[in-house]
N, C-alpha and C positions, 0 to 999 in steps of 0.2 A: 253647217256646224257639225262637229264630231257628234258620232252616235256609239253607244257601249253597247259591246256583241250580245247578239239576243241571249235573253235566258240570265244573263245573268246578276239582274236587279233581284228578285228574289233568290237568291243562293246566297247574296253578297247578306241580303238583309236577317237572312237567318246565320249566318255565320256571327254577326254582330251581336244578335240577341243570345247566344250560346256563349261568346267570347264574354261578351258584359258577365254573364251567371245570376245566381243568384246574390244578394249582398246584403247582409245584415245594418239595420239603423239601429244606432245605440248611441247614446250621452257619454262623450269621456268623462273622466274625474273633475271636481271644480279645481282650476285653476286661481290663487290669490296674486296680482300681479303685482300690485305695492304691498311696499312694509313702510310707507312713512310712522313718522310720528307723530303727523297731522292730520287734517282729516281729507282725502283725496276724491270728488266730485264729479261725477259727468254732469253737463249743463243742463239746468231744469229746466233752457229752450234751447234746443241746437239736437244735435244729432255727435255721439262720443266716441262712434264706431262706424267702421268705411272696410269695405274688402272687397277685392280686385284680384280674378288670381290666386295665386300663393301668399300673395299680402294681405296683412291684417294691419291694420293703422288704428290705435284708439289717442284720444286727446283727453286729460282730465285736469281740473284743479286742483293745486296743492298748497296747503294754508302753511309757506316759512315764516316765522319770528313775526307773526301777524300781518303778513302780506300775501295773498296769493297772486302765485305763479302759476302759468300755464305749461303743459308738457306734452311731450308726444313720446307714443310708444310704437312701435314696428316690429311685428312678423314675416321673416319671409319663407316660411315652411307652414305657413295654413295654423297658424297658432301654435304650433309646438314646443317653439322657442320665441324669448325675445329681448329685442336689442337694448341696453343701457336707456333709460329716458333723456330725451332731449327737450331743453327748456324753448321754446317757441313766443311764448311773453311773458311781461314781468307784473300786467297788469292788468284786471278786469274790473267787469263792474256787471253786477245782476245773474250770474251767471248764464251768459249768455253767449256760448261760442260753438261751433261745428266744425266737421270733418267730412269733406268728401273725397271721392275717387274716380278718377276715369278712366277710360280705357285704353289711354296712351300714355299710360307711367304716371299720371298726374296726379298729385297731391293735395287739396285746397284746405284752405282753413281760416277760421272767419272768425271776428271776437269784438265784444262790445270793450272799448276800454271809457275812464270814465271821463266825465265832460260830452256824453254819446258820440266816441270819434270811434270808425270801424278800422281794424287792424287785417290785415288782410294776408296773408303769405301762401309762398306755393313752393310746390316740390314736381322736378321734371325727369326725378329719377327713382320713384316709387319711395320717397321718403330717405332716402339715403342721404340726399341735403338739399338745404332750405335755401330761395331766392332772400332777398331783401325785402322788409314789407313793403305793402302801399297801403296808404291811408284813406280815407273815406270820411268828410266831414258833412255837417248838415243835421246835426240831433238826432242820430238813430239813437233807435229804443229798441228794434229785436229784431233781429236781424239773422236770416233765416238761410242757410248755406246748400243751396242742388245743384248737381251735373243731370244730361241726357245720356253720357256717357257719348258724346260726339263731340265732345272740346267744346260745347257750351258751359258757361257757369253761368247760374244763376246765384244774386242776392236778393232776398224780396225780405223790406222792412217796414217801419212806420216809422216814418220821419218827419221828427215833431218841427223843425224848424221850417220844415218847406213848405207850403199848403196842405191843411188836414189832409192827412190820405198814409196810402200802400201803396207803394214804390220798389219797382225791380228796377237793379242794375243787373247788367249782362255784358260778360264775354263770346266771342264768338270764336275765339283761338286759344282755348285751354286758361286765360286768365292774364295774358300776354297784356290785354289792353281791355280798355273796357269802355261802357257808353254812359252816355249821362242816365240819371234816375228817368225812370214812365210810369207815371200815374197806373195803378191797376185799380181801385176803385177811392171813390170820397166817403169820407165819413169823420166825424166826431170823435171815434171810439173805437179801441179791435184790443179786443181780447182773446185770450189762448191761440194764439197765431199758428197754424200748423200749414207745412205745404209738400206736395209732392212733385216729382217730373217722370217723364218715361223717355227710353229711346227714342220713342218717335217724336218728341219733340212738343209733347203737351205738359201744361204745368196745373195744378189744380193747387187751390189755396182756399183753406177756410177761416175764421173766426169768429167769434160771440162779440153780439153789439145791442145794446138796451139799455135804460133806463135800471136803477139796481135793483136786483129781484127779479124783471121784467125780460132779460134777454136772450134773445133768440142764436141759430146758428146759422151763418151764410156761407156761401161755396160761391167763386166763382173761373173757370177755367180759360188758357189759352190752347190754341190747337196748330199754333205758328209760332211757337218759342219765344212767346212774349209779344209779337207781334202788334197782336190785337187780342182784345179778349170781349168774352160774351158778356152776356149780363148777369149784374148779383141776381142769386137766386138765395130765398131762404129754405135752408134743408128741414128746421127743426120745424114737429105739425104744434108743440106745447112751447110757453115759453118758460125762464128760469131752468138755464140747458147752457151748456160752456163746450167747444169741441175739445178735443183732446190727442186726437192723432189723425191725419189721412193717409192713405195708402193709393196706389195707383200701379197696376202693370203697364205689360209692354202692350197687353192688348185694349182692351174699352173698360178693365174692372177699374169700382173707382167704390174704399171703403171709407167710411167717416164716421171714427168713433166720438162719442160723447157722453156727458155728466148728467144728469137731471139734479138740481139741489134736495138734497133729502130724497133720493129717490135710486132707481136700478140704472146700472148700466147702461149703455144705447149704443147701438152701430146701426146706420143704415144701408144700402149698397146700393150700387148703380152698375148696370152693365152696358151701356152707352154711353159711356166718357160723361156722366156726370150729367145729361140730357135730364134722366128722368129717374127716379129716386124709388127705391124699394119702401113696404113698411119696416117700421122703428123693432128690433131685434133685442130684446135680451140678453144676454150673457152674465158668466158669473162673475167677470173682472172686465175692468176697463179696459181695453187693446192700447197699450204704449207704443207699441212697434208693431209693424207689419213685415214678412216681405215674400213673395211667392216662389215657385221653381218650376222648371219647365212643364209637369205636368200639369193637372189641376188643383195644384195645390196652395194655400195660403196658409202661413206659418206665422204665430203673434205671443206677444209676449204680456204680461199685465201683472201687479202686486195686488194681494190680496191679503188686508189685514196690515197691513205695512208691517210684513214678515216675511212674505212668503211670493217669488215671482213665481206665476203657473206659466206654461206653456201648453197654446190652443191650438188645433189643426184643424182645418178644413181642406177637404177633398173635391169640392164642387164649389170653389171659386165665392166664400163663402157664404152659400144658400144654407148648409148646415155646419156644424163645427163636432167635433170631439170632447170628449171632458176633459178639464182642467188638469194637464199632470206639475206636479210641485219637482223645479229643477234645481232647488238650490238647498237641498239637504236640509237633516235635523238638526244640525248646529245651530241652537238663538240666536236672534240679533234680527234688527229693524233694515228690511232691504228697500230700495228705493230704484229707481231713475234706470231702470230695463232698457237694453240695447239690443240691437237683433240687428243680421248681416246675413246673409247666403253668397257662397260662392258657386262657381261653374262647376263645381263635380253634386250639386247641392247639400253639400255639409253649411250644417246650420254655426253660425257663434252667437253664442248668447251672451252677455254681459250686464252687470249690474254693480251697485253699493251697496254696502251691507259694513253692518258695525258690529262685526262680531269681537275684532282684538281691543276693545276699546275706545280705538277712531276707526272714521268712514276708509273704507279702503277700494279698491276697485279687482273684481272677480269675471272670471271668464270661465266657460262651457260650452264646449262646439260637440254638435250632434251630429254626426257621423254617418252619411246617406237617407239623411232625414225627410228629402227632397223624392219623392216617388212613393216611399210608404205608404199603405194607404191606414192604417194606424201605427205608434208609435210603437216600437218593439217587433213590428211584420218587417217582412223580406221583401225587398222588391227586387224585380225581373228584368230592368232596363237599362241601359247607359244613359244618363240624363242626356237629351241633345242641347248640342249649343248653339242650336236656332230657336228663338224664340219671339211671338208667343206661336204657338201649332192648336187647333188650327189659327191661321191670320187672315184677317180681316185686308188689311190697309199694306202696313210694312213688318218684316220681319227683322229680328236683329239678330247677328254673326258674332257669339264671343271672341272675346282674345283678336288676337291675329289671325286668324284662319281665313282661308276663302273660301271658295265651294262653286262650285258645276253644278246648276239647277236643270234635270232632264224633265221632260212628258212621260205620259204612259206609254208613249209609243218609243221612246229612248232616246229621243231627236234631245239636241242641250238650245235650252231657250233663254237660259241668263247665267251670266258669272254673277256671284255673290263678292262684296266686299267685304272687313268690321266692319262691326258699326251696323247702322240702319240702312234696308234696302227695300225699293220702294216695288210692292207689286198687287198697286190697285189696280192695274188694269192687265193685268192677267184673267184666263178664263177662271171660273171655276173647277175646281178638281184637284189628281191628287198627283206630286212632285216626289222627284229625288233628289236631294240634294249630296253632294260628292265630297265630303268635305278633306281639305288639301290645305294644312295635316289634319289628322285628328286622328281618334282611337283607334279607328281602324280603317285602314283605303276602300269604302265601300258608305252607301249612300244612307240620308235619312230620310223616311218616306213626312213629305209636307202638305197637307192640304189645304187647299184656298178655299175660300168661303167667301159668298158678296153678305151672309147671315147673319 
């Protein structure tokens, strides 16, 4: 294997750090992105916001002549502009529809319509235009939209017509085709349905199930893309507790926020893929959204007051958090249903509703190298890398299209890197260059493996 001339791994790596500079985080202006005359919605289950890239994709409802319609929105400049709405359906029911994105142009989109039949559509050209739907029948009732960002898609529902239970459907080629429904657990009952996926190809899904008054919160996770999954575990230690969001990286973090009735906030955390559970954490708002960046950072969103969304940050993968800063100005009005996205330079979009002309309208704010900060309005020192997570455990993921030349310390090259997820459990421990081919700049990113 090729080896790069001595000496010049550390030259290349301080050029890099010099080239990046220093770069200020800061919140642009709030963006208003409708002016209907109705009231326009992100779904009170689903996911309203997807970003890949230069692209921003939001999906909202919009109530015409007493019917709502479904829509889709596109940016292909990182939010800065955006394209005419396109109507995607004519018909929901419970608001219940999502949006995701992958990493090969892919577009998904997912919608209860009523009679519980799923509506499903996709885009193979980052939203520019829409396949034909496919249908999905069998009494869904909530019906939950992930990629791993390797042309898997996940739907994971509760399908009242088929045997009590939660059921994933799965694609394995961007949404091309898809499998029949697999039982992921039985029960009676699932409330607050919330789920997450990672590159590597684990999916965690939680819900509230008890007796009313009575119930508890469950987790339970796959580590084979659906394959097989482990057993229910109950997260919550008190009962009368609803979850409310999970969150999951690229590496083993795994957050799950939830409710207490009449009571405080709750997150608890796990740093072994959901194995074994931290104690119950306080905060001053509930976590709606999650989503992390390259360093050690976890970034979330939550309404406080049903006025006002805060934005929280943690720097240690959330063992501690930052105080609550208020992202959405002193203008009144009742804000709701908080979205949250990072992309690969890590600028933050934030998103939400908010009634301040009258009717519900949908609002955006993207924060500006928000991804490395180590408080909000500080300067950070780094190029975000777009290998992640660093250090890794298992497998690493390769934004975008890029590949990469993985060297040793001694400069010998031990792996090409693909997109996508690449596997290197069985590499030694220690610390990597990776080459990446393109990227910012022709010169490596230092990687370290961990068996920890």
């Amino acid at each position: 294997m090729s080896r790069p001339a001595a000496g010049i791994l550390p030259a290349v790596v301080l050029v890099l750090a010099l080239a990046a500079g220093p770069a200020a985080a800061y919140w642009q202006p709030i963006q208003q992105l409708t002016d209907a005359t109705d009231n326009c919605n992100f779904p009170a289950i689903g996911r309203g916001l997807a970003v890949r890239d230069s692209f921003a994709h939001i999906v909202y409802a919009n109530r015409m002549s007493e019917q709502w319609r479904l829509f889709y929105l596109r940016s292909t400049d990182r939010g800065e502009s955006w394209d005419a709405p396109v109507m995607l359906d004519d018909a929901l029911e419970g608001f219940t529809f999502s949006v995701a994105a992958d990493g090969a142009g892919g577009v998904h989109f997912i919608n209860r319509r009523p009679g519980g039949v799923l509506r499903y559509r996709r885009s193979t050209d980052n939203g520019a235009s829409w396949l034909s739907p496919v249908t999905f029948s069998g009494g869904c009732e909530t019906p939950l939209l992930l990629t791993d960002d390797d042309r898997h898609i996940y739907v994971i529902d509760i399908a009242g017509s088929l045997d009590a239970g939660l059921y994933l459907r799965r694609s394995t080629d961007g949404g091309e085709n898809w499998g029949s429904p697999r039982l992921v657990a039985s029960q009676s009952g699932f409330g607050g349905l919330c789920a997450a996926a990672t590159p590597g190809g684990r999916i965690h899904v939680a819900w509230g199930y008890g007796p009313s008054g009575e119930s508890h919160v469950y987790h339970v996770r796959s580590t084979d893309r659906g394959e097989s999954w482990a057993q229910v575990q109950r997260v919550s230690t008190t009962s009368r507790v609803m979850p409310w969001s999970i969150w999951t990286g690229a590496g083993d973090e795994v957050l799950l926020a939830f409710t207490r009735y009449q009571g405080p906030q709750n997150f608890r955390r796990s740093s072994d893929a959901g194995r074994n559970w931290s104690s119950e954490t306080t905060l001053a708002v509930l976590l709606s959204a999650c989503v992390a960046d390259t360093f050690e950072g976890i970034h979330a969103l939550g309404v406080k007051d049903e006025t006002r969304v805060l934005y929280l940050r943690s720097a240690s993968r959330g063992a501690r958090w930052t105080g609550a800063v208020d992202i959405t100005g002193p203008e009144p009005g009742t804000r709701s249903r908080p979205q949250l996205a990072i992309d690969e330079r890590a600028d933050l979009y934030a998103a939400w509703n908010s009634r301040q002309t009258g009717q519900v309208q949908v609002y955006l704010r993207r924060g500006v190298g928000m991804g490395g900060a180590a408080e909000p309005g500080q300067r950070r020192t780094h190029y975000p890398p777009r290998l992640h997570p660093n250090p890794v455990r298992f497998s690493v993921h390769l934004d975008g299209a890029a590949r990469a030349r993985l060297y040793d310390r001694r400069g010998a090259e031990v792996a090409r890197l693909g997109p996508g997820v690449n596997d290197l459990s069985r590499f030694p421990d220690g610390v990597y260059f990776a080459v990446l081919e393109p990227g910012p700049a022709a010169g490596p990113v230092k990687l370290v493996k961990t068996s920890r």
